[in-house]
N, C-alpha and C positions, 0 to 999 in steps of 0.2 A: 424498776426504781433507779439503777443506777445510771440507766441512761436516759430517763425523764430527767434527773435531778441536775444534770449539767445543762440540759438547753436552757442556760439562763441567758443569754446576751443580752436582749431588753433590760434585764435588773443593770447592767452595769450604768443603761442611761437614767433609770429611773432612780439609783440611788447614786447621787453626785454629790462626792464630798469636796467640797472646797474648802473649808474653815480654816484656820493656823491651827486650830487649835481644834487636837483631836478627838474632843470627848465631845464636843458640839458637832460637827459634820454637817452644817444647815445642807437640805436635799432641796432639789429643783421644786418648780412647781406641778413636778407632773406626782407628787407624792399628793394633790391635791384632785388630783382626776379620778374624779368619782367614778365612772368607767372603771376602772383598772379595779375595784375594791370587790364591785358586782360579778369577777367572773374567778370561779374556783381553781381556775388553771393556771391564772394569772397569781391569786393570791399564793398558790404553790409554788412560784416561781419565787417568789419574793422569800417562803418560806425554805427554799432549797436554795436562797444564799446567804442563808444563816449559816445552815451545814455547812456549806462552802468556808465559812469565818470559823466556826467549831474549829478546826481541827486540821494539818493535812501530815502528809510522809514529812514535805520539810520543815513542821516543825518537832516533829518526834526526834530526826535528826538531831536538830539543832538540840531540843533539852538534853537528849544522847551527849552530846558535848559538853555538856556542863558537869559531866560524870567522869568519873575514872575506867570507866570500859572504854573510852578509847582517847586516842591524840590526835590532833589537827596538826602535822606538820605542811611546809608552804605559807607560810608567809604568819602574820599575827590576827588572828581574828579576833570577834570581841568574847567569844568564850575563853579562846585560850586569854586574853587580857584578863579577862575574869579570873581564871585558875593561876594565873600570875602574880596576881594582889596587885594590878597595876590598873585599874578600871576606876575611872570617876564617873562623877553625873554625866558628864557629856558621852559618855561612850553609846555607841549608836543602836545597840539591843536595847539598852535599858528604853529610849526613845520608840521603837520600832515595837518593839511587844506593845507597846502603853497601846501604840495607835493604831495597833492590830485589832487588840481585845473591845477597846473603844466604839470600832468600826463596827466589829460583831454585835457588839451589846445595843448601840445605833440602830440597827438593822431589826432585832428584835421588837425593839420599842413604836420601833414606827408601825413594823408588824402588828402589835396588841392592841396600838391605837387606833384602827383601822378596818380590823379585821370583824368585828362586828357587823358591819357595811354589808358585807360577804352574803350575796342572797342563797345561804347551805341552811342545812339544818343545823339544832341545836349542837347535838352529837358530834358532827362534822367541824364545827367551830371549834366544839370544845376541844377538842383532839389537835387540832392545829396550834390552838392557842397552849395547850398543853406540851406541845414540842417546842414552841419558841419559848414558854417559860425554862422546861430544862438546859435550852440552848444559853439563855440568858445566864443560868444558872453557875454555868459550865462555866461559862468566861470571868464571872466574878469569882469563883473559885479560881481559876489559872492567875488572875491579877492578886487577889490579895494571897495567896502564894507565894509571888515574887514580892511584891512590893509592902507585905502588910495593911498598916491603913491606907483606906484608898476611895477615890470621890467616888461616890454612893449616889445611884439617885435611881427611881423604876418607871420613869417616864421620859419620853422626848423632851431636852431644855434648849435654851436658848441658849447663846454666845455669850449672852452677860453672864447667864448664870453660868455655863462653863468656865467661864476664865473669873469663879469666885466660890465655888465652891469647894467647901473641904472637905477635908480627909475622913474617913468614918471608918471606926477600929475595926480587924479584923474579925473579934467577936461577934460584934453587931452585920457582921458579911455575914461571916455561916452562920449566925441565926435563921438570917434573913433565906439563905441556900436551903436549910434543911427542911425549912415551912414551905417555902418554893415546891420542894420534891413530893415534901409526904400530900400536899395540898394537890399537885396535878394527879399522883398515881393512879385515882381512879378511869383518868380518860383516857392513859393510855393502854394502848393492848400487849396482850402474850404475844410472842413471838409464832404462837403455834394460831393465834386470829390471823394474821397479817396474808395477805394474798403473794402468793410470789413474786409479782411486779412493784409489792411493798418491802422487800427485804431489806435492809439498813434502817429504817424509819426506827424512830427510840419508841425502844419499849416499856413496860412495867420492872423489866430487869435489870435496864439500864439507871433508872431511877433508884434504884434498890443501890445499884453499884455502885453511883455517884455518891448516895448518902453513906455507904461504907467506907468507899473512899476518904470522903470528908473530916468521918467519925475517924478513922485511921490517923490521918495526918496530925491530927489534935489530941493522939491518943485515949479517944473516949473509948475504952474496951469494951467495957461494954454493950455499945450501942454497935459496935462494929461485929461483935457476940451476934447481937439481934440481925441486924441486917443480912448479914452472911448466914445465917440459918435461916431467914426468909428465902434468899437464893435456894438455900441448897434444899428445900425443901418440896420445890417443883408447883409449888403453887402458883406462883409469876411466870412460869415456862417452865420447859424440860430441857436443863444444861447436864453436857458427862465432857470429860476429858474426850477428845481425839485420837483415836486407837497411834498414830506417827507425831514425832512431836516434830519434826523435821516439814511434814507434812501441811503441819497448821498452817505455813507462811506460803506456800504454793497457790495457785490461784485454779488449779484445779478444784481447791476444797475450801474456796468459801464458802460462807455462811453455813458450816459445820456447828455441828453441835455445842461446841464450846467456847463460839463468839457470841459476845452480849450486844457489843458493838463494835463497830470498824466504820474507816471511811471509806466511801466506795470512789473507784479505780474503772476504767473503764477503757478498752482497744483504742486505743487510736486518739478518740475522742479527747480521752484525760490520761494523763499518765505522768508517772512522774520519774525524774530519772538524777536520782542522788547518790546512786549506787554505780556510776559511770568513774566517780572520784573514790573509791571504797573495792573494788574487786579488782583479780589479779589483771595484769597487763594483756595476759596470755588470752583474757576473756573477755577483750573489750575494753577491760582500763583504759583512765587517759591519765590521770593523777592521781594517786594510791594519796590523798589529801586527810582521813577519816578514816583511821587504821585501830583496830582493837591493840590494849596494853596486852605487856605479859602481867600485869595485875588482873585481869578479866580470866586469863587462860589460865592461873593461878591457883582460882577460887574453883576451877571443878576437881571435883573426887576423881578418886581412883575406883574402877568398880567394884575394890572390898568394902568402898563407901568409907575410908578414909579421907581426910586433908594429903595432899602430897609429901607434905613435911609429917606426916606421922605413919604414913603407909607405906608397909615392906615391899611391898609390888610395884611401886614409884623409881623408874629408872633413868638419871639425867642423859643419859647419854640417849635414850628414846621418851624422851618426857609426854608425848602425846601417844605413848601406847597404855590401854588398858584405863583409859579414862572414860569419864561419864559422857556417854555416847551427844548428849548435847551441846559439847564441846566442838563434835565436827562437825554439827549443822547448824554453830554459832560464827564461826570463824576458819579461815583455812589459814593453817600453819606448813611448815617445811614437811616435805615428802607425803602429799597430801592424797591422797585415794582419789580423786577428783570423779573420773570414770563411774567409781564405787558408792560414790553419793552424791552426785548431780546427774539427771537421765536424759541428757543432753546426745545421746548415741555415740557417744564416745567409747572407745573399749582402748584399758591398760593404761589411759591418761592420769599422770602424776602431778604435783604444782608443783613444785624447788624453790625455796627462797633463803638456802642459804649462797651466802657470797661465795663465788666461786665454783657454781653448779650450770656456769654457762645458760641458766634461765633468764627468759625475759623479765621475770618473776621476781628474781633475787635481789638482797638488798645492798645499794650501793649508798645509805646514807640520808643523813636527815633532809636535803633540798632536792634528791632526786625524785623522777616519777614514780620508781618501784616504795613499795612500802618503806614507812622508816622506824616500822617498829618489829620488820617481820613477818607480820601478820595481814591477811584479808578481812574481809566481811563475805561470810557464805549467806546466811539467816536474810530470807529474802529476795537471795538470789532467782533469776526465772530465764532458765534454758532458750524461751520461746519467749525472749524480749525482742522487741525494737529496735528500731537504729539506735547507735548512741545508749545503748543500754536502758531505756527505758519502758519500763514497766505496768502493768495495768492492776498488779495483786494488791488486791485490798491491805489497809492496814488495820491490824488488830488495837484497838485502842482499849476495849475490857473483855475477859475471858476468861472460864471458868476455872484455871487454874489456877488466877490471883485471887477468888474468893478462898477456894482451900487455904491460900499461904495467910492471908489474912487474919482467915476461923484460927489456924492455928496456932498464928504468932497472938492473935487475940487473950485466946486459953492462955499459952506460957505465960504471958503479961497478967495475969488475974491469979496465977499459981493453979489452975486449973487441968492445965495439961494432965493427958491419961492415955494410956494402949490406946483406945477407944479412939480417941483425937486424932494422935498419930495416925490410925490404920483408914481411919476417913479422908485424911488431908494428903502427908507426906510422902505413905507409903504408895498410893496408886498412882502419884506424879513420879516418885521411880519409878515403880513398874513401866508404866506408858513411855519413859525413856528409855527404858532398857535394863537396867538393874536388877539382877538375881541373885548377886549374895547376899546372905542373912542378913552381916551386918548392916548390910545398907538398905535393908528390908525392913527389921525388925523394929519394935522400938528399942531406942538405950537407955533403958530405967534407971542406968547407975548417972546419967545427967542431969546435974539442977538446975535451977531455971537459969544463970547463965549463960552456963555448958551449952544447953539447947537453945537460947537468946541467939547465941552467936551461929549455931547448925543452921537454925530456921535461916535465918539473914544470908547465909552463902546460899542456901537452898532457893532463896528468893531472887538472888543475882544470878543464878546459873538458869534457873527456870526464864526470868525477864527479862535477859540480858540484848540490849540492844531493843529495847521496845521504849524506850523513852524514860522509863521509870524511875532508874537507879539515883539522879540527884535528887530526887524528890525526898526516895529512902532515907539517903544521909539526912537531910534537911530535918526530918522529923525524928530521926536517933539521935538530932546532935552529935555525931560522927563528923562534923568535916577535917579535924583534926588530926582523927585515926585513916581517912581515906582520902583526903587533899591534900596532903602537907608533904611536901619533901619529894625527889626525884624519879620522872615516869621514864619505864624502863621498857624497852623493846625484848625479844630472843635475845638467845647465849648467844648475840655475833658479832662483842667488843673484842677489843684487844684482847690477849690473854684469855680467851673463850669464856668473857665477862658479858654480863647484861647491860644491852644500848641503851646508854643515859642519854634522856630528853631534857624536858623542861625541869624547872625546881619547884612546882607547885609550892604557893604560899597562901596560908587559909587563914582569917582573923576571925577568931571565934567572935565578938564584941560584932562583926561587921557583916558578914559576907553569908549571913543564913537569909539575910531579907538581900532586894536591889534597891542601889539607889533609885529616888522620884526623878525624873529623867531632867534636868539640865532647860532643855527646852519650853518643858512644860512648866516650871517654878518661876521662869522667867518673865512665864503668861501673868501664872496664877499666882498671888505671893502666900494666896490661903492654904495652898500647896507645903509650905513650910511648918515647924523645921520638918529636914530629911532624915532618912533612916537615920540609928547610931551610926557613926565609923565613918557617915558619908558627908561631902562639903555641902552648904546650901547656895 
């Protein structure tokens, strides 16, 4: 599958966007060649660049950046503009997702309208037409996400009607999302149907996860209750935690037990390579650009499974001894075991990043190449990369450790939570990190649902961290104020053996949980108006 699914080079002449305006795309006339509809191989071709639009490493990246797990220094980009409070309509993400998702959703529709043609059987249609609707599905969820209300429509339009049609509430979106899912489920398969050379293809689990997902964001608990007990319940597939959690991101161990889905990555062929601006110098660096905060490295326990700040075992002078072991296969810090956790044949090799340690590694400040917060990015990392650091390891985009955190934070939120809960969810994602004291085993029954609001929520950052996820989190806590606001701090290697002040993060509650409608597009459209709160029209 993963290497059927990139020989698309046909699709790119066969779907030729020209339009100004992104949500029209008119396609040549070869979307008219009855040929192309009649042959199954062709129609998968069309339908593996859908996939290609879903999803890739650089945009996990990039949502990654709209987060407090890590800083962009080198120059202004539009996320850091973003975390700035300095971002209008015209800013060029807001523009560039629209006509991203646009493209994807384009590609879909011309799919659905077509694919009937397709001389398959029923079954075989259904199935296909069943992955371009979750893909469709997919992308109206990532849009009215950022943007809230947003132009709405389930068919191929025209130019007029693109540059007139408006905005339809986010409510009326994931209606529309969650009829989508429950409505295909039937045609897609278990993961345990799929033939090997199908692996990545969306399954019945994935559907389950999107609708969880969904139900999460909009805090419907209960329905996120249901969902995540349909996962876990092995009816839709057999999902278990991955014995290494370090492990999951290796590309030795795809399509492991505990991915629902990923985008596939492929030798040579496809690969992506964003981690060439994010690892040590020593490893290939070229620009430490995308560097994990000391807020990320912060939030992991100590392994008595305390907070840092309340844990007797917590020592500043070695602050990354005796922490939650996923802390070293999220990120490398000063005096890093590298040898001891990268199997690269290395023996006794160290990382150094503090100043003055004569490392390539170490930090000389916020416009230099070496980190300017300190810190690497390990999580991802592949010994048996490519030139220029680039990589072929699938990305994990759902897995069964975020339905646990879900079930769980679900329970808390409904007052629900119980031993029971806990020892299904929390405590086997310890264990499979590493964790053997009680306290960080057991449940802590003297917590109320606060108390444990805020455990589960670190437990969710330390488990996800660097998968895309964590603005998303805030976005739906209403948190940007508690976790955007105010000055991102590198390692103790200020003056004074002070913490590196960066940016000053500035969050407007009123504003900055939706994006502006992009500048460009209002311009087109004036039905497009008005723009989010906070933003100019």
């Amino acid at each position: 599958m993963k290497k059927y699914r990139y020989i698309i080079a046909t699709l790119f002449v066969v779907l030729s966007f020209s339009s100004c305006n992104d949500m029209d795309n008119p396609p040549t006339n070869s979307y008219t060649d009855a040929n192309f509809w009649t042959s199954i191989e062709k129609s998968q071709y069309m339908l593996n660049m859908a996939y290609n639009q879903l999803y890739s490493a650089g945009k996990m990246w990039n949502d990654e950046r709209l987060s407090d797990n890590v800083f962009q220094g080198r120059g202004f980009t539009d996320q850091r503009t973003i975390r700035n409070g300095i971002a209008d309509a015209s800013t060029g993400i807001f523009n560039g997702e629209w006509g991203d998702l646009y493209g994807g959703i384009k590609t879909c529709h011309v799919f659905l309208e077509h694919i009937d043609a397709l001389q398959a059987s029923d079954d075989v249609k259904n199935n296909m037409k069943a992955q371009a609707r979750f893909i469709r599905a997919s992308l109206f969820f990532r849009l009215t996400n950022f943007y809230g209300a947003i132009p709405f429509f389930t068919k191929d339009i025209t130019l007029d009607e693109a540059n007139s049609t408006a905005r339809t509430s986010h409510d009326e979106v994931i209606n529309f999302i969650h009829k989508e899912l429950e409505e295909i489920l039937p045609y897609l398969p278990t993961k345990e149907q799929l033939d090997e050379s199908e692996r990545g293809k969306i399954t019945q689990a994935a559907a389950l996860m999107l609708q969880a997902r969904a139900y999460l964001y909009d805090s419907d608990w209960a329905n996120v209750e249901k969902y995540c007990q349909m996962l876990m319940s092995g009816d839709y597939g057999h999902y278990e935690l991955f014995p290494s959690y370090s492990g999951l991101f290796e590309s030795a161990n795809e399509y492991n037990p505990e991915v629902i889905m990923d985008v596939s990555y492929v030798p040579t062929t496809r690969t992506w390579g964003d981690l060439i601006d994010m690892v040590p110098l020593s490893k290939g660096g070229r620009v430490a650009s995308t560097v994990p905060t000391q807020s990320l490295v912060d939030n992991y326990l100590t392994l008595d499974g305390d907070p840092i700040g309340e844990s007797k075992t917590y020592n500043e002078a070695a602050p990354y001894d005796n922490r939650d072991p996923r802390l070293t296969a999220t990120v490398v810090y000063d005096r890093y075991d590298w040898s001891g956790n990268v199997s690269d044949g290395t023996t006794g090799e160290v990382i150094y990043t503090r100043p003055g340690s004569g490392s390539a590694d170490a930090y000389q400040g916020l416009n230099a190449n070496q980190s300017c917060t300190g810190y690497y990015v390990r999580k991802y990392y592949d010994p048996n990369h490519e030139a220029d650091v680039q990589v072929s390891t699938n990305i994990i985009t759902m897995r069964y450790a975020d339905v646990l955190l879900m079930y769980a934070e679900a329970m808390n939120e409904q007052g629900k939570m119980t031993a029971d809960v806990w020892n299904r969810t929390i405590r086997p994602i310890r264990q499979r990190t590493g964790f053997t004291a009680a306290k960080a085993l057991d449940y802590p029954a003297g917590m109320n649902q606060e108390q444990m609001r805020q455990a589960l929520r670190r437990e969710r950052r330390s488990e996800l961290a660097l998968e895309g996820l964590r603005w998303y989190d805030i976005k739906r806590w209403k948190a940007g104020s508690q976790y955007l606001n105010g000055y991102v701090h590198g390692a103790r290697f200020g003056a004074n053996n002070s913490y590196i002040t960066l940016d000053n993060y500035q969050f407007n509650e009123n504003r900055d949980y939706l994006w502006s409608v992009p500048q460009a597009q209002m311009d087109i459209n004036a039905n497009l108006k008005p723009n989010n709160p906070g933003w100019s029209n």
